[in-house]
C-alpha positions as YAML, in Angstrom:
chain: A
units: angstrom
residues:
- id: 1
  name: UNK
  ca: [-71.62, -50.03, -42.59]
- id: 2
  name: UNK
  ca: [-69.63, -52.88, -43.15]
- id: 3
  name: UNK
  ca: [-70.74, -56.47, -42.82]
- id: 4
  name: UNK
  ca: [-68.59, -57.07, -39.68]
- id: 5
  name: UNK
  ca: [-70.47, -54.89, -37.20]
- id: 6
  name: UNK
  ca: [-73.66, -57.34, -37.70]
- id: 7
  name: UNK
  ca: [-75.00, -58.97, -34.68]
- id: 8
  name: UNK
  ca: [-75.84, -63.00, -34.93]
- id: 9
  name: UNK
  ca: [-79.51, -63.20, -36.40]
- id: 10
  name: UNK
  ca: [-79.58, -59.60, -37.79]
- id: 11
  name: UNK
  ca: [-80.41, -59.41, -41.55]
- id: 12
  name: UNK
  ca: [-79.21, -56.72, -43.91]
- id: 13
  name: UNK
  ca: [-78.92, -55.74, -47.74]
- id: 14
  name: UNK
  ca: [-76.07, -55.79, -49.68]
- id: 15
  name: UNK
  ca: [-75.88, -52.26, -50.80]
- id: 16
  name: UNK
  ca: [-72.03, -52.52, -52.11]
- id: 17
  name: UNK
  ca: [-68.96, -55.03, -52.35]
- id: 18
  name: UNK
  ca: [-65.34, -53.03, -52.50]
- id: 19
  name: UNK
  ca: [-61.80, -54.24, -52.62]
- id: 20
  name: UNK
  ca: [-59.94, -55.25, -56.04]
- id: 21
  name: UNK
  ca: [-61.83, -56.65, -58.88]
- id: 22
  name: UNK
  ca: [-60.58, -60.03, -57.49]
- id: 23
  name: UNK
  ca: [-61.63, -59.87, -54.70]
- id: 24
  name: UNK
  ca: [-65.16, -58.63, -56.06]
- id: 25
  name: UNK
  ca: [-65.50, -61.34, -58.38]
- id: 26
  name: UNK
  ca: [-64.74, -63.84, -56.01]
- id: 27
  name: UNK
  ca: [-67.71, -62.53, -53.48]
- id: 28
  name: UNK
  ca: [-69.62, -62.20, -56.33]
- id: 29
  name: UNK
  ca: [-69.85, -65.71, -56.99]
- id: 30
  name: UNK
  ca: [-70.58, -66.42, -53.69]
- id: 31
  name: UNK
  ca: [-73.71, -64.35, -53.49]
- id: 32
  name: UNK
  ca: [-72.40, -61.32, -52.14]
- id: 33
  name: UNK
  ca: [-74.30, -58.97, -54.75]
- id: 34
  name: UNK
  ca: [-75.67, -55.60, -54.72]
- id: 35
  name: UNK
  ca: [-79.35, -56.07, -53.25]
- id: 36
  name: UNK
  ca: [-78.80, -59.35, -51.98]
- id: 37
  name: UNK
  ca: [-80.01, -60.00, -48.10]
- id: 38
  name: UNK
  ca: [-77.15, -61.67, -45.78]
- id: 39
  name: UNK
  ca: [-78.20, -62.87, -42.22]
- id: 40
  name: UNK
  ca: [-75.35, -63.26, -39.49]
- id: 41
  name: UNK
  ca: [-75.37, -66.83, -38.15]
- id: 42
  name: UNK
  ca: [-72.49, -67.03, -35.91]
- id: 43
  name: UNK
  ca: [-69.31, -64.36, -35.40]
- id: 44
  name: UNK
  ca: [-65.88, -65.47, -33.81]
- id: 45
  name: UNK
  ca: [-63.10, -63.28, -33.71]
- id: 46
  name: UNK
  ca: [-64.67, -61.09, -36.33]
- id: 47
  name: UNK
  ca: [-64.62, -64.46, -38.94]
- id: 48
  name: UNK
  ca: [-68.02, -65.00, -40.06]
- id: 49
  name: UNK
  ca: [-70.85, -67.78, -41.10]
- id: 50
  name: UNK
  ca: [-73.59, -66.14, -42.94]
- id: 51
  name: UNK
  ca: [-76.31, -67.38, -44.66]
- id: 52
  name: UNK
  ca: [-76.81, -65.54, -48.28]
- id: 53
  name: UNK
  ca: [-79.35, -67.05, -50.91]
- id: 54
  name: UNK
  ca: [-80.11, -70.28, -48.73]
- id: 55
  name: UNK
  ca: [-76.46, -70.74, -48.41]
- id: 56
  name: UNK
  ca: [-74.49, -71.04, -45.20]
- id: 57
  name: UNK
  ca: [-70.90, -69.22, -45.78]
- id: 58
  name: UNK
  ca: [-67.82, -68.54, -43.72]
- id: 59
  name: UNK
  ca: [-65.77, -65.50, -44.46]
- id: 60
  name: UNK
  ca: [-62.58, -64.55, -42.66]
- id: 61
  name: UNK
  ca: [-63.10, -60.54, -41.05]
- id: 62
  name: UNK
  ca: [-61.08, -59.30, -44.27]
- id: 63
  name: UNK
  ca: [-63.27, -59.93, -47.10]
- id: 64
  name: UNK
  ca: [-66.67, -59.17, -44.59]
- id: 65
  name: UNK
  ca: [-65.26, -55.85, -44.07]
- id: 66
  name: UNK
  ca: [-65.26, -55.17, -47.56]
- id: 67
  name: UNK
  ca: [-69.26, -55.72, -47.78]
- id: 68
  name: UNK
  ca: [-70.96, -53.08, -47.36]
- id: 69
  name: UNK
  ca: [-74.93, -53.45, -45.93]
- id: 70
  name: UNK
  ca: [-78.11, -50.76, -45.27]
- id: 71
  name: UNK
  ca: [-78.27, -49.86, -41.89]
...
């Protein structure tokens, strides 16, 4: 499921990160890893602010849907 159908305050792992190696790379450094837990803190539009290794992020709807979390 991707990372974009998360509620606000629900926590999932990581269990994959797609698109081209890029775009990988560039999650990757992030904290978008394979394993990692990512919490939805707020969702507008489909844009996100997540909070990944004690971290608050925002990711545009693009690069969330290509995170892929446990359901």
């Amino acid at each position: 499921m991707p990372l974009t159908l998360l509620k606000a305050g629900e926590c999932q792992v990581i269990k994959k990160v797609g698109g081209k190696e890029e775009t990988k790379k560039f999650l990757e450094s992030l904290g978008f890893v394979t394993g990692g837990k990512v919490t939805v803190i707020s969702e507008i539009n489909g844009n996100l602010i997540v909070n990944i290794k004690e971290s608050r992020i925002a990711i545009n709807k693009e690069m969330a849907s290509k995170i892929l979390v446990s359901f």
